[in-house]
TIZAKOL-32285 format. One record per atom (N, C-alpha, C): x, y, z. Coordinates in steps of 0.1 Angstrom, whole numbers, plus 5000, padded with zeros to 4 digits. Example, Ala and Ser with C-alpha at 12.3 -4.5 7.8 and 13.67 -1.06 7.14 Angstrom:
! TIZAKOL-32285
px->5132, py->4943, pz->5078 .
px->5123, py->4955, pz->5078 .
px->5132, py->4967, pz->5078 .
px->5128, py->4978, pz->5071 .
px->5137, py->4989, pz->5071 .
px->5129, py->5000, pz->5079 .
! end
This chain:
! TIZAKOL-32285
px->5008, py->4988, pz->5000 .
px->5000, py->5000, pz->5000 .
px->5009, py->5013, pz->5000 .
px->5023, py->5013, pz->5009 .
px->5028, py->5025, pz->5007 .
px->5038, py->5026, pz->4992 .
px->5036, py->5013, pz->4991 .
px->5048, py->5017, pz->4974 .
px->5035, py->5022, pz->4964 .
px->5024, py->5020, pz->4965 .
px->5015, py->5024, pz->4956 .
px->5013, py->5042, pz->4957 .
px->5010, py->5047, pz->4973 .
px->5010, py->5063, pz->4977 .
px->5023, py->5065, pz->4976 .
px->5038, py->5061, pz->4971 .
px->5050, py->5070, pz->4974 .
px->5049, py->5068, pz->4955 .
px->5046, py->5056, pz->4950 .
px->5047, py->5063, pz->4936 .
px->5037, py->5070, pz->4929 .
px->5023, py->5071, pz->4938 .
px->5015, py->5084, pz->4934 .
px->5018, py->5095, pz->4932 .
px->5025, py->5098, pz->4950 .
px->5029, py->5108, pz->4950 .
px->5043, py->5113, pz->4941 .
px->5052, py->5107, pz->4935 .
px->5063, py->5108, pz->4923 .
px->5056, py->5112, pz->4914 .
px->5049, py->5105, pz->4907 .
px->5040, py->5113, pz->4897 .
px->5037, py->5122, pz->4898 .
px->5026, py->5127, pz->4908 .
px->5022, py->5141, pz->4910 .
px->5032, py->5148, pz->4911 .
px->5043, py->5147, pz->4920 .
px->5054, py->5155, pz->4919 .
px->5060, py->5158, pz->4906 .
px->5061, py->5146, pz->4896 .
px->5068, py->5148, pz->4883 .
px->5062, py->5163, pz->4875 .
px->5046, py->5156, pz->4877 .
px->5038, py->5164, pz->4867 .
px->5040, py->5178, pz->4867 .
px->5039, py->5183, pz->4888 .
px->5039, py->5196, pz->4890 .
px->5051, py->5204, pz->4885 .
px->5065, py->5194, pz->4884 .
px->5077, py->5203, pz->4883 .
px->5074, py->5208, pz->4869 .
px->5072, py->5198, pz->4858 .
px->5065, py->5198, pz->4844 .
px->5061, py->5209, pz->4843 .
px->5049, py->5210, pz->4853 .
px->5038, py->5224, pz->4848 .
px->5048, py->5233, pz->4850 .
px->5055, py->5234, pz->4866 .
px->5062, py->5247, pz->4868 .
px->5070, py->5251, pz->4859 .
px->5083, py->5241, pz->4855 .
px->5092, py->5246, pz->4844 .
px->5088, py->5250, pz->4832 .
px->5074, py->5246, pz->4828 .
px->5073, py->5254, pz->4816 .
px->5068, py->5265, pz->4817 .
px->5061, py->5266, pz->4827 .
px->5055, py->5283, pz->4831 .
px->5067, py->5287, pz->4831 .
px->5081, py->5287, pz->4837 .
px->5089, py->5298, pz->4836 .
px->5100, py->5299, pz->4820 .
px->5096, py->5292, pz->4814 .
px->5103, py->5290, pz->4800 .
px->5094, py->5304, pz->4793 .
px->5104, py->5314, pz->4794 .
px->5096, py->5325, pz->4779 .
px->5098, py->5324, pz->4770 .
px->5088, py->5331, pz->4762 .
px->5090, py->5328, pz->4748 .
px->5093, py->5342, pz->4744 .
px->5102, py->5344, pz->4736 .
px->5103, py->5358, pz->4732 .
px->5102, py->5362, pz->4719 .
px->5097, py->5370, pz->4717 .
px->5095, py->5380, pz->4703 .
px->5104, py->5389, pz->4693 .
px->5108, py->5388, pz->4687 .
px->5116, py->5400, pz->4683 .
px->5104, py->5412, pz->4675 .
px->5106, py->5425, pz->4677 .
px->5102, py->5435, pz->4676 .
px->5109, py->5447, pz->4670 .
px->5099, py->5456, pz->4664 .
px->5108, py->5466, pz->4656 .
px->5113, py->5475, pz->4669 .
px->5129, py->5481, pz->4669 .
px->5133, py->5488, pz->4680 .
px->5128, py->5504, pz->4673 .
px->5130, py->5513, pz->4686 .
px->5130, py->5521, pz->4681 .
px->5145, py->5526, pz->4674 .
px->5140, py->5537, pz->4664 .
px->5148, py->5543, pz->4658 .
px->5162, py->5552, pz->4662 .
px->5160, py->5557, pz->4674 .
px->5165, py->5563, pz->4679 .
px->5184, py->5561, pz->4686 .
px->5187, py->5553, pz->4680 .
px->5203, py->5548, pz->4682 .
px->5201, py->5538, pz->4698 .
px->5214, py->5538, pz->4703 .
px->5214, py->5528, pz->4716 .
px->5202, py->5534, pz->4728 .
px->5197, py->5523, pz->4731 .
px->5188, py->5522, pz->4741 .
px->5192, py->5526, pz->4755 .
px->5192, py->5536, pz->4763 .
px->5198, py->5536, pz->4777 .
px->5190, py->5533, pz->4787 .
px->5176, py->5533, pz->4788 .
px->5166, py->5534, pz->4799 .
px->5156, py->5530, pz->4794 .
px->5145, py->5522, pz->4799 .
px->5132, py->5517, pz->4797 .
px->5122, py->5520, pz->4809 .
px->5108, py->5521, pz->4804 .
px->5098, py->5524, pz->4816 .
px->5084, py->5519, pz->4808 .
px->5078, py->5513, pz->4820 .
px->5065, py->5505, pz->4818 .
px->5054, py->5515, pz->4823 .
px->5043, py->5518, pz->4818 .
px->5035, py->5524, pz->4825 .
px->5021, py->5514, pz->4820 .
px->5011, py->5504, pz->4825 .
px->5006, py->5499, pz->4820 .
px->5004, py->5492, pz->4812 .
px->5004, py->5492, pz->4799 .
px->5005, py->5488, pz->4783 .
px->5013, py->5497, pz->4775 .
px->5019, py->5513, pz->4778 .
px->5031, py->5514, pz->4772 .
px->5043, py->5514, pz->4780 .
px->5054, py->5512, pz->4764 .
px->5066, py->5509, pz->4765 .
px->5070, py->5524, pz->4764 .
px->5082, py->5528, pz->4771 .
px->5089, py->5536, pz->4774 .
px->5106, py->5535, pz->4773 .
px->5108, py->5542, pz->4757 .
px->5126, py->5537, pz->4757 .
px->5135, py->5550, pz->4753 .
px->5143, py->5552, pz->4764 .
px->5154, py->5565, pz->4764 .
px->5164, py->5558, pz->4752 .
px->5167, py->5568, pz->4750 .
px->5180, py->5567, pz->4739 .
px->5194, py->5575, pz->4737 .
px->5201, py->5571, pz->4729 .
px->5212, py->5581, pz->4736 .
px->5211, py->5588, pz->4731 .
px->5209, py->5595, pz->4713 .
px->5211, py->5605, pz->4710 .
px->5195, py->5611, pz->4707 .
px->5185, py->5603, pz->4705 .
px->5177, py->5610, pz->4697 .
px->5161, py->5611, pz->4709 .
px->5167, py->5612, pz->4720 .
px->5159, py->5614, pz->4731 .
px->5147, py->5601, pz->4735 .
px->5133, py->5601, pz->4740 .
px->5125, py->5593, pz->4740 .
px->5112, py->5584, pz->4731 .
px->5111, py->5574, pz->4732 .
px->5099, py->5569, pz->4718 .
px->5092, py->5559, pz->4729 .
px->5076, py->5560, pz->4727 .
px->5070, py->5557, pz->4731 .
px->5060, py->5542, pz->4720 .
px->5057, py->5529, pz->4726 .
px->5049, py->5522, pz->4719 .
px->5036, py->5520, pz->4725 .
px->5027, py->5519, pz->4724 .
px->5013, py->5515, pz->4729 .
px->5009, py->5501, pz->4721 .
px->5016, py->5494, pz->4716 .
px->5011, py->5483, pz->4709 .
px->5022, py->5472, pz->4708 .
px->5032, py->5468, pz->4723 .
px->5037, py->5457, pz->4727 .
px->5049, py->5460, pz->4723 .
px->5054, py->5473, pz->4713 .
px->5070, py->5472, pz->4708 .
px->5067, py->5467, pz->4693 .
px->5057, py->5468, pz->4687 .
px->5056, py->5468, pz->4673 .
px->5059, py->5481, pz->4664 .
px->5054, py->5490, pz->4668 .
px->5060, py->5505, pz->4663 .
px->5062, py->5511, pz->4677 .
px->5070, py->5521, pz->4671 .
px->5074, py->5532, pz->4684 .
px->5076, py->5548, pz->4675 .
px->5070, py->5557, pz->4683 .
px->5073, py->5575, pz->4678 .
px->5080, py->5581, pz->4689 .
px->5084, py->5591, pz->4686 .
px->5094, py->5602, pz->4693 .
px->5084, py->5608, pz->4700 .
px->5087, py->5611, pz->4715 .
px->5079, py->5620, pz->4720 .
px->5087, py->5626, pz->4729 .
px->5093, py->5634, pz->4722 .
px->5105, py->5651, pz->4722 .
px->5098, py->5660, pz->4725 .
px->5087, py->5665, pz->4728 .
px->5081, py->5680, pz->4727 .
px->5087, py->5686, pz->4743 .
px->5093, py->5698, pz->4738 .
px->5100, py->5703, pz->4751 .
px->5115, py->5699, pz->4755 .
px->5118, py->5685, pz->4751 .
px->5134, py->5678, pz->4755 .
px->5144, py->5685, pz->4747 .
px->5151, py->5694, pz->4751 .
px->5162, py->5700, pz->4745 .
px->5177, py->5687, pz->4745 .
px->5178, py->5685, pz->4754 .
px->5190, py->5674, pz->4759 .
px->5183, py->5659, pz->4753 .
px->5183, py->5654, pz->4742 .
px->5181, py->5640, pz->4737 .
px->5189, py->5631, pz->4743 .
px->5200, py->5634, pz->4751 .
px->5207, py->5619, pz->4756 .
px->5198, py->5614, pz->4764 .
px->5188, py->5606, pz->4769 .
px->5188, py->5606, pz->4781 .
px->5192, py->5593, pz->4786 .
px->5192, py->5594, pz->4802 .
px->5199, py->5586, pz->4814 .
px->5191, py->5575, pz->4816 .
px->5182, py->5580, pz->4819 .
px->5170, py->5574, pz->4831 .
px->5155, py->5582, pz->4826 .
px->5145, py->5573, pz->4832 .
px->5130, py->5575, pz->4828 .
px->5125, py->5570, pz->4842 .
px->5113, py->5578, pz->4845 .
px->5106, py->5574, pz->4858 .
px->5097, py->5579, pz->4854 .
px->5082, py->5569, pz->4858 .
px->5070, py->5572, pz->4856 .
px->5062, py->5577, pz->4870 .
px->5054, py->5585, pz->4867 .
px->5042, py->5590, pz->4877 .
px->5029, py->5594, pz->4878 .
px->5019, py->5586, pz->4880 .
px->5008, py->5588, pz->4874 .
px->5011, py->5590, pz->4860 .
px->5005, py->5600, pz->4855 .
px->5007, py->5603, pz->4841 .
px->5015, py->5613, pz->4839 .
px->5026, py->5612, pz->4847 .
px->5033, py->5623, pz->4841 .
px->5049, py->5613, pz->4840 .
px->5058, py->5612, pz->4829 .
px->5071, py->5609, pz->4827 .
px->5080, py->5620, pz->4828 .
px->5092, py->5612, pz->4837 .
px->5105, py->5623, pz->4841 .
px->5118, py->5617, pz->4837 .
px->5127, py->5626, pz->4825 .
px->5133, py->5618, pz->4819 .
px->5142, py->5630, pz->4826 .
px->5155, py->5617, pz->4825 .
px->5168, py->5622, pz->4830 .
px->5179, py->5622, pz->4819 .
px->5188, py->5631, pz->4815 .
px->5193, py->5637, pz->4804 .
px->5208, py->5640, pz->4812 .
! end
């Protein structure tokens, strides 16, 4: 009776590691980058993507990193550092 519940329990055990390791196995996408030369900083706000760049300032995607546009209005300094989000407002470091 106990070699029957210790190889139950093996199995279940097998199964669960199964499920676990494949949940952590990602799959990844390749996606158009933005334009903007090397990437220095990234920020998540929700569903958009948020990517600093070194020379040609920040580009924003709303659709996973399929396209991305510049959204420079006001950024005199295009290098930037760093990106922090807040509520709806982004703070880009240059």
């Amino acid at each position: 009776m106990k070699t029957n519940s210790m190889k139950n329990f093996f199995y279940l055990f097998a199964i669960i590691i199964v499920i676990f390791y494949s949940s952590l196995n990602a799959q990844w996408t390749q996606t158009n980058l933005p334009s903007g030369g090397p990437i220095t900083c990234f920020a998540v706000s929700g569903s958009d993507l948020f990517a600093g760049t070194q020379d040609e300032g920040v580009y924003l995607s709303t659709n996973d990193g399929t396209s991305w546009q510049a959204i420079n209005n006001g950024l005199t300094d295009k290098n930037v550092t760093s990106l922090s989000i807040s509520d709806s407002n982004i703070f880009v470091g240059t």
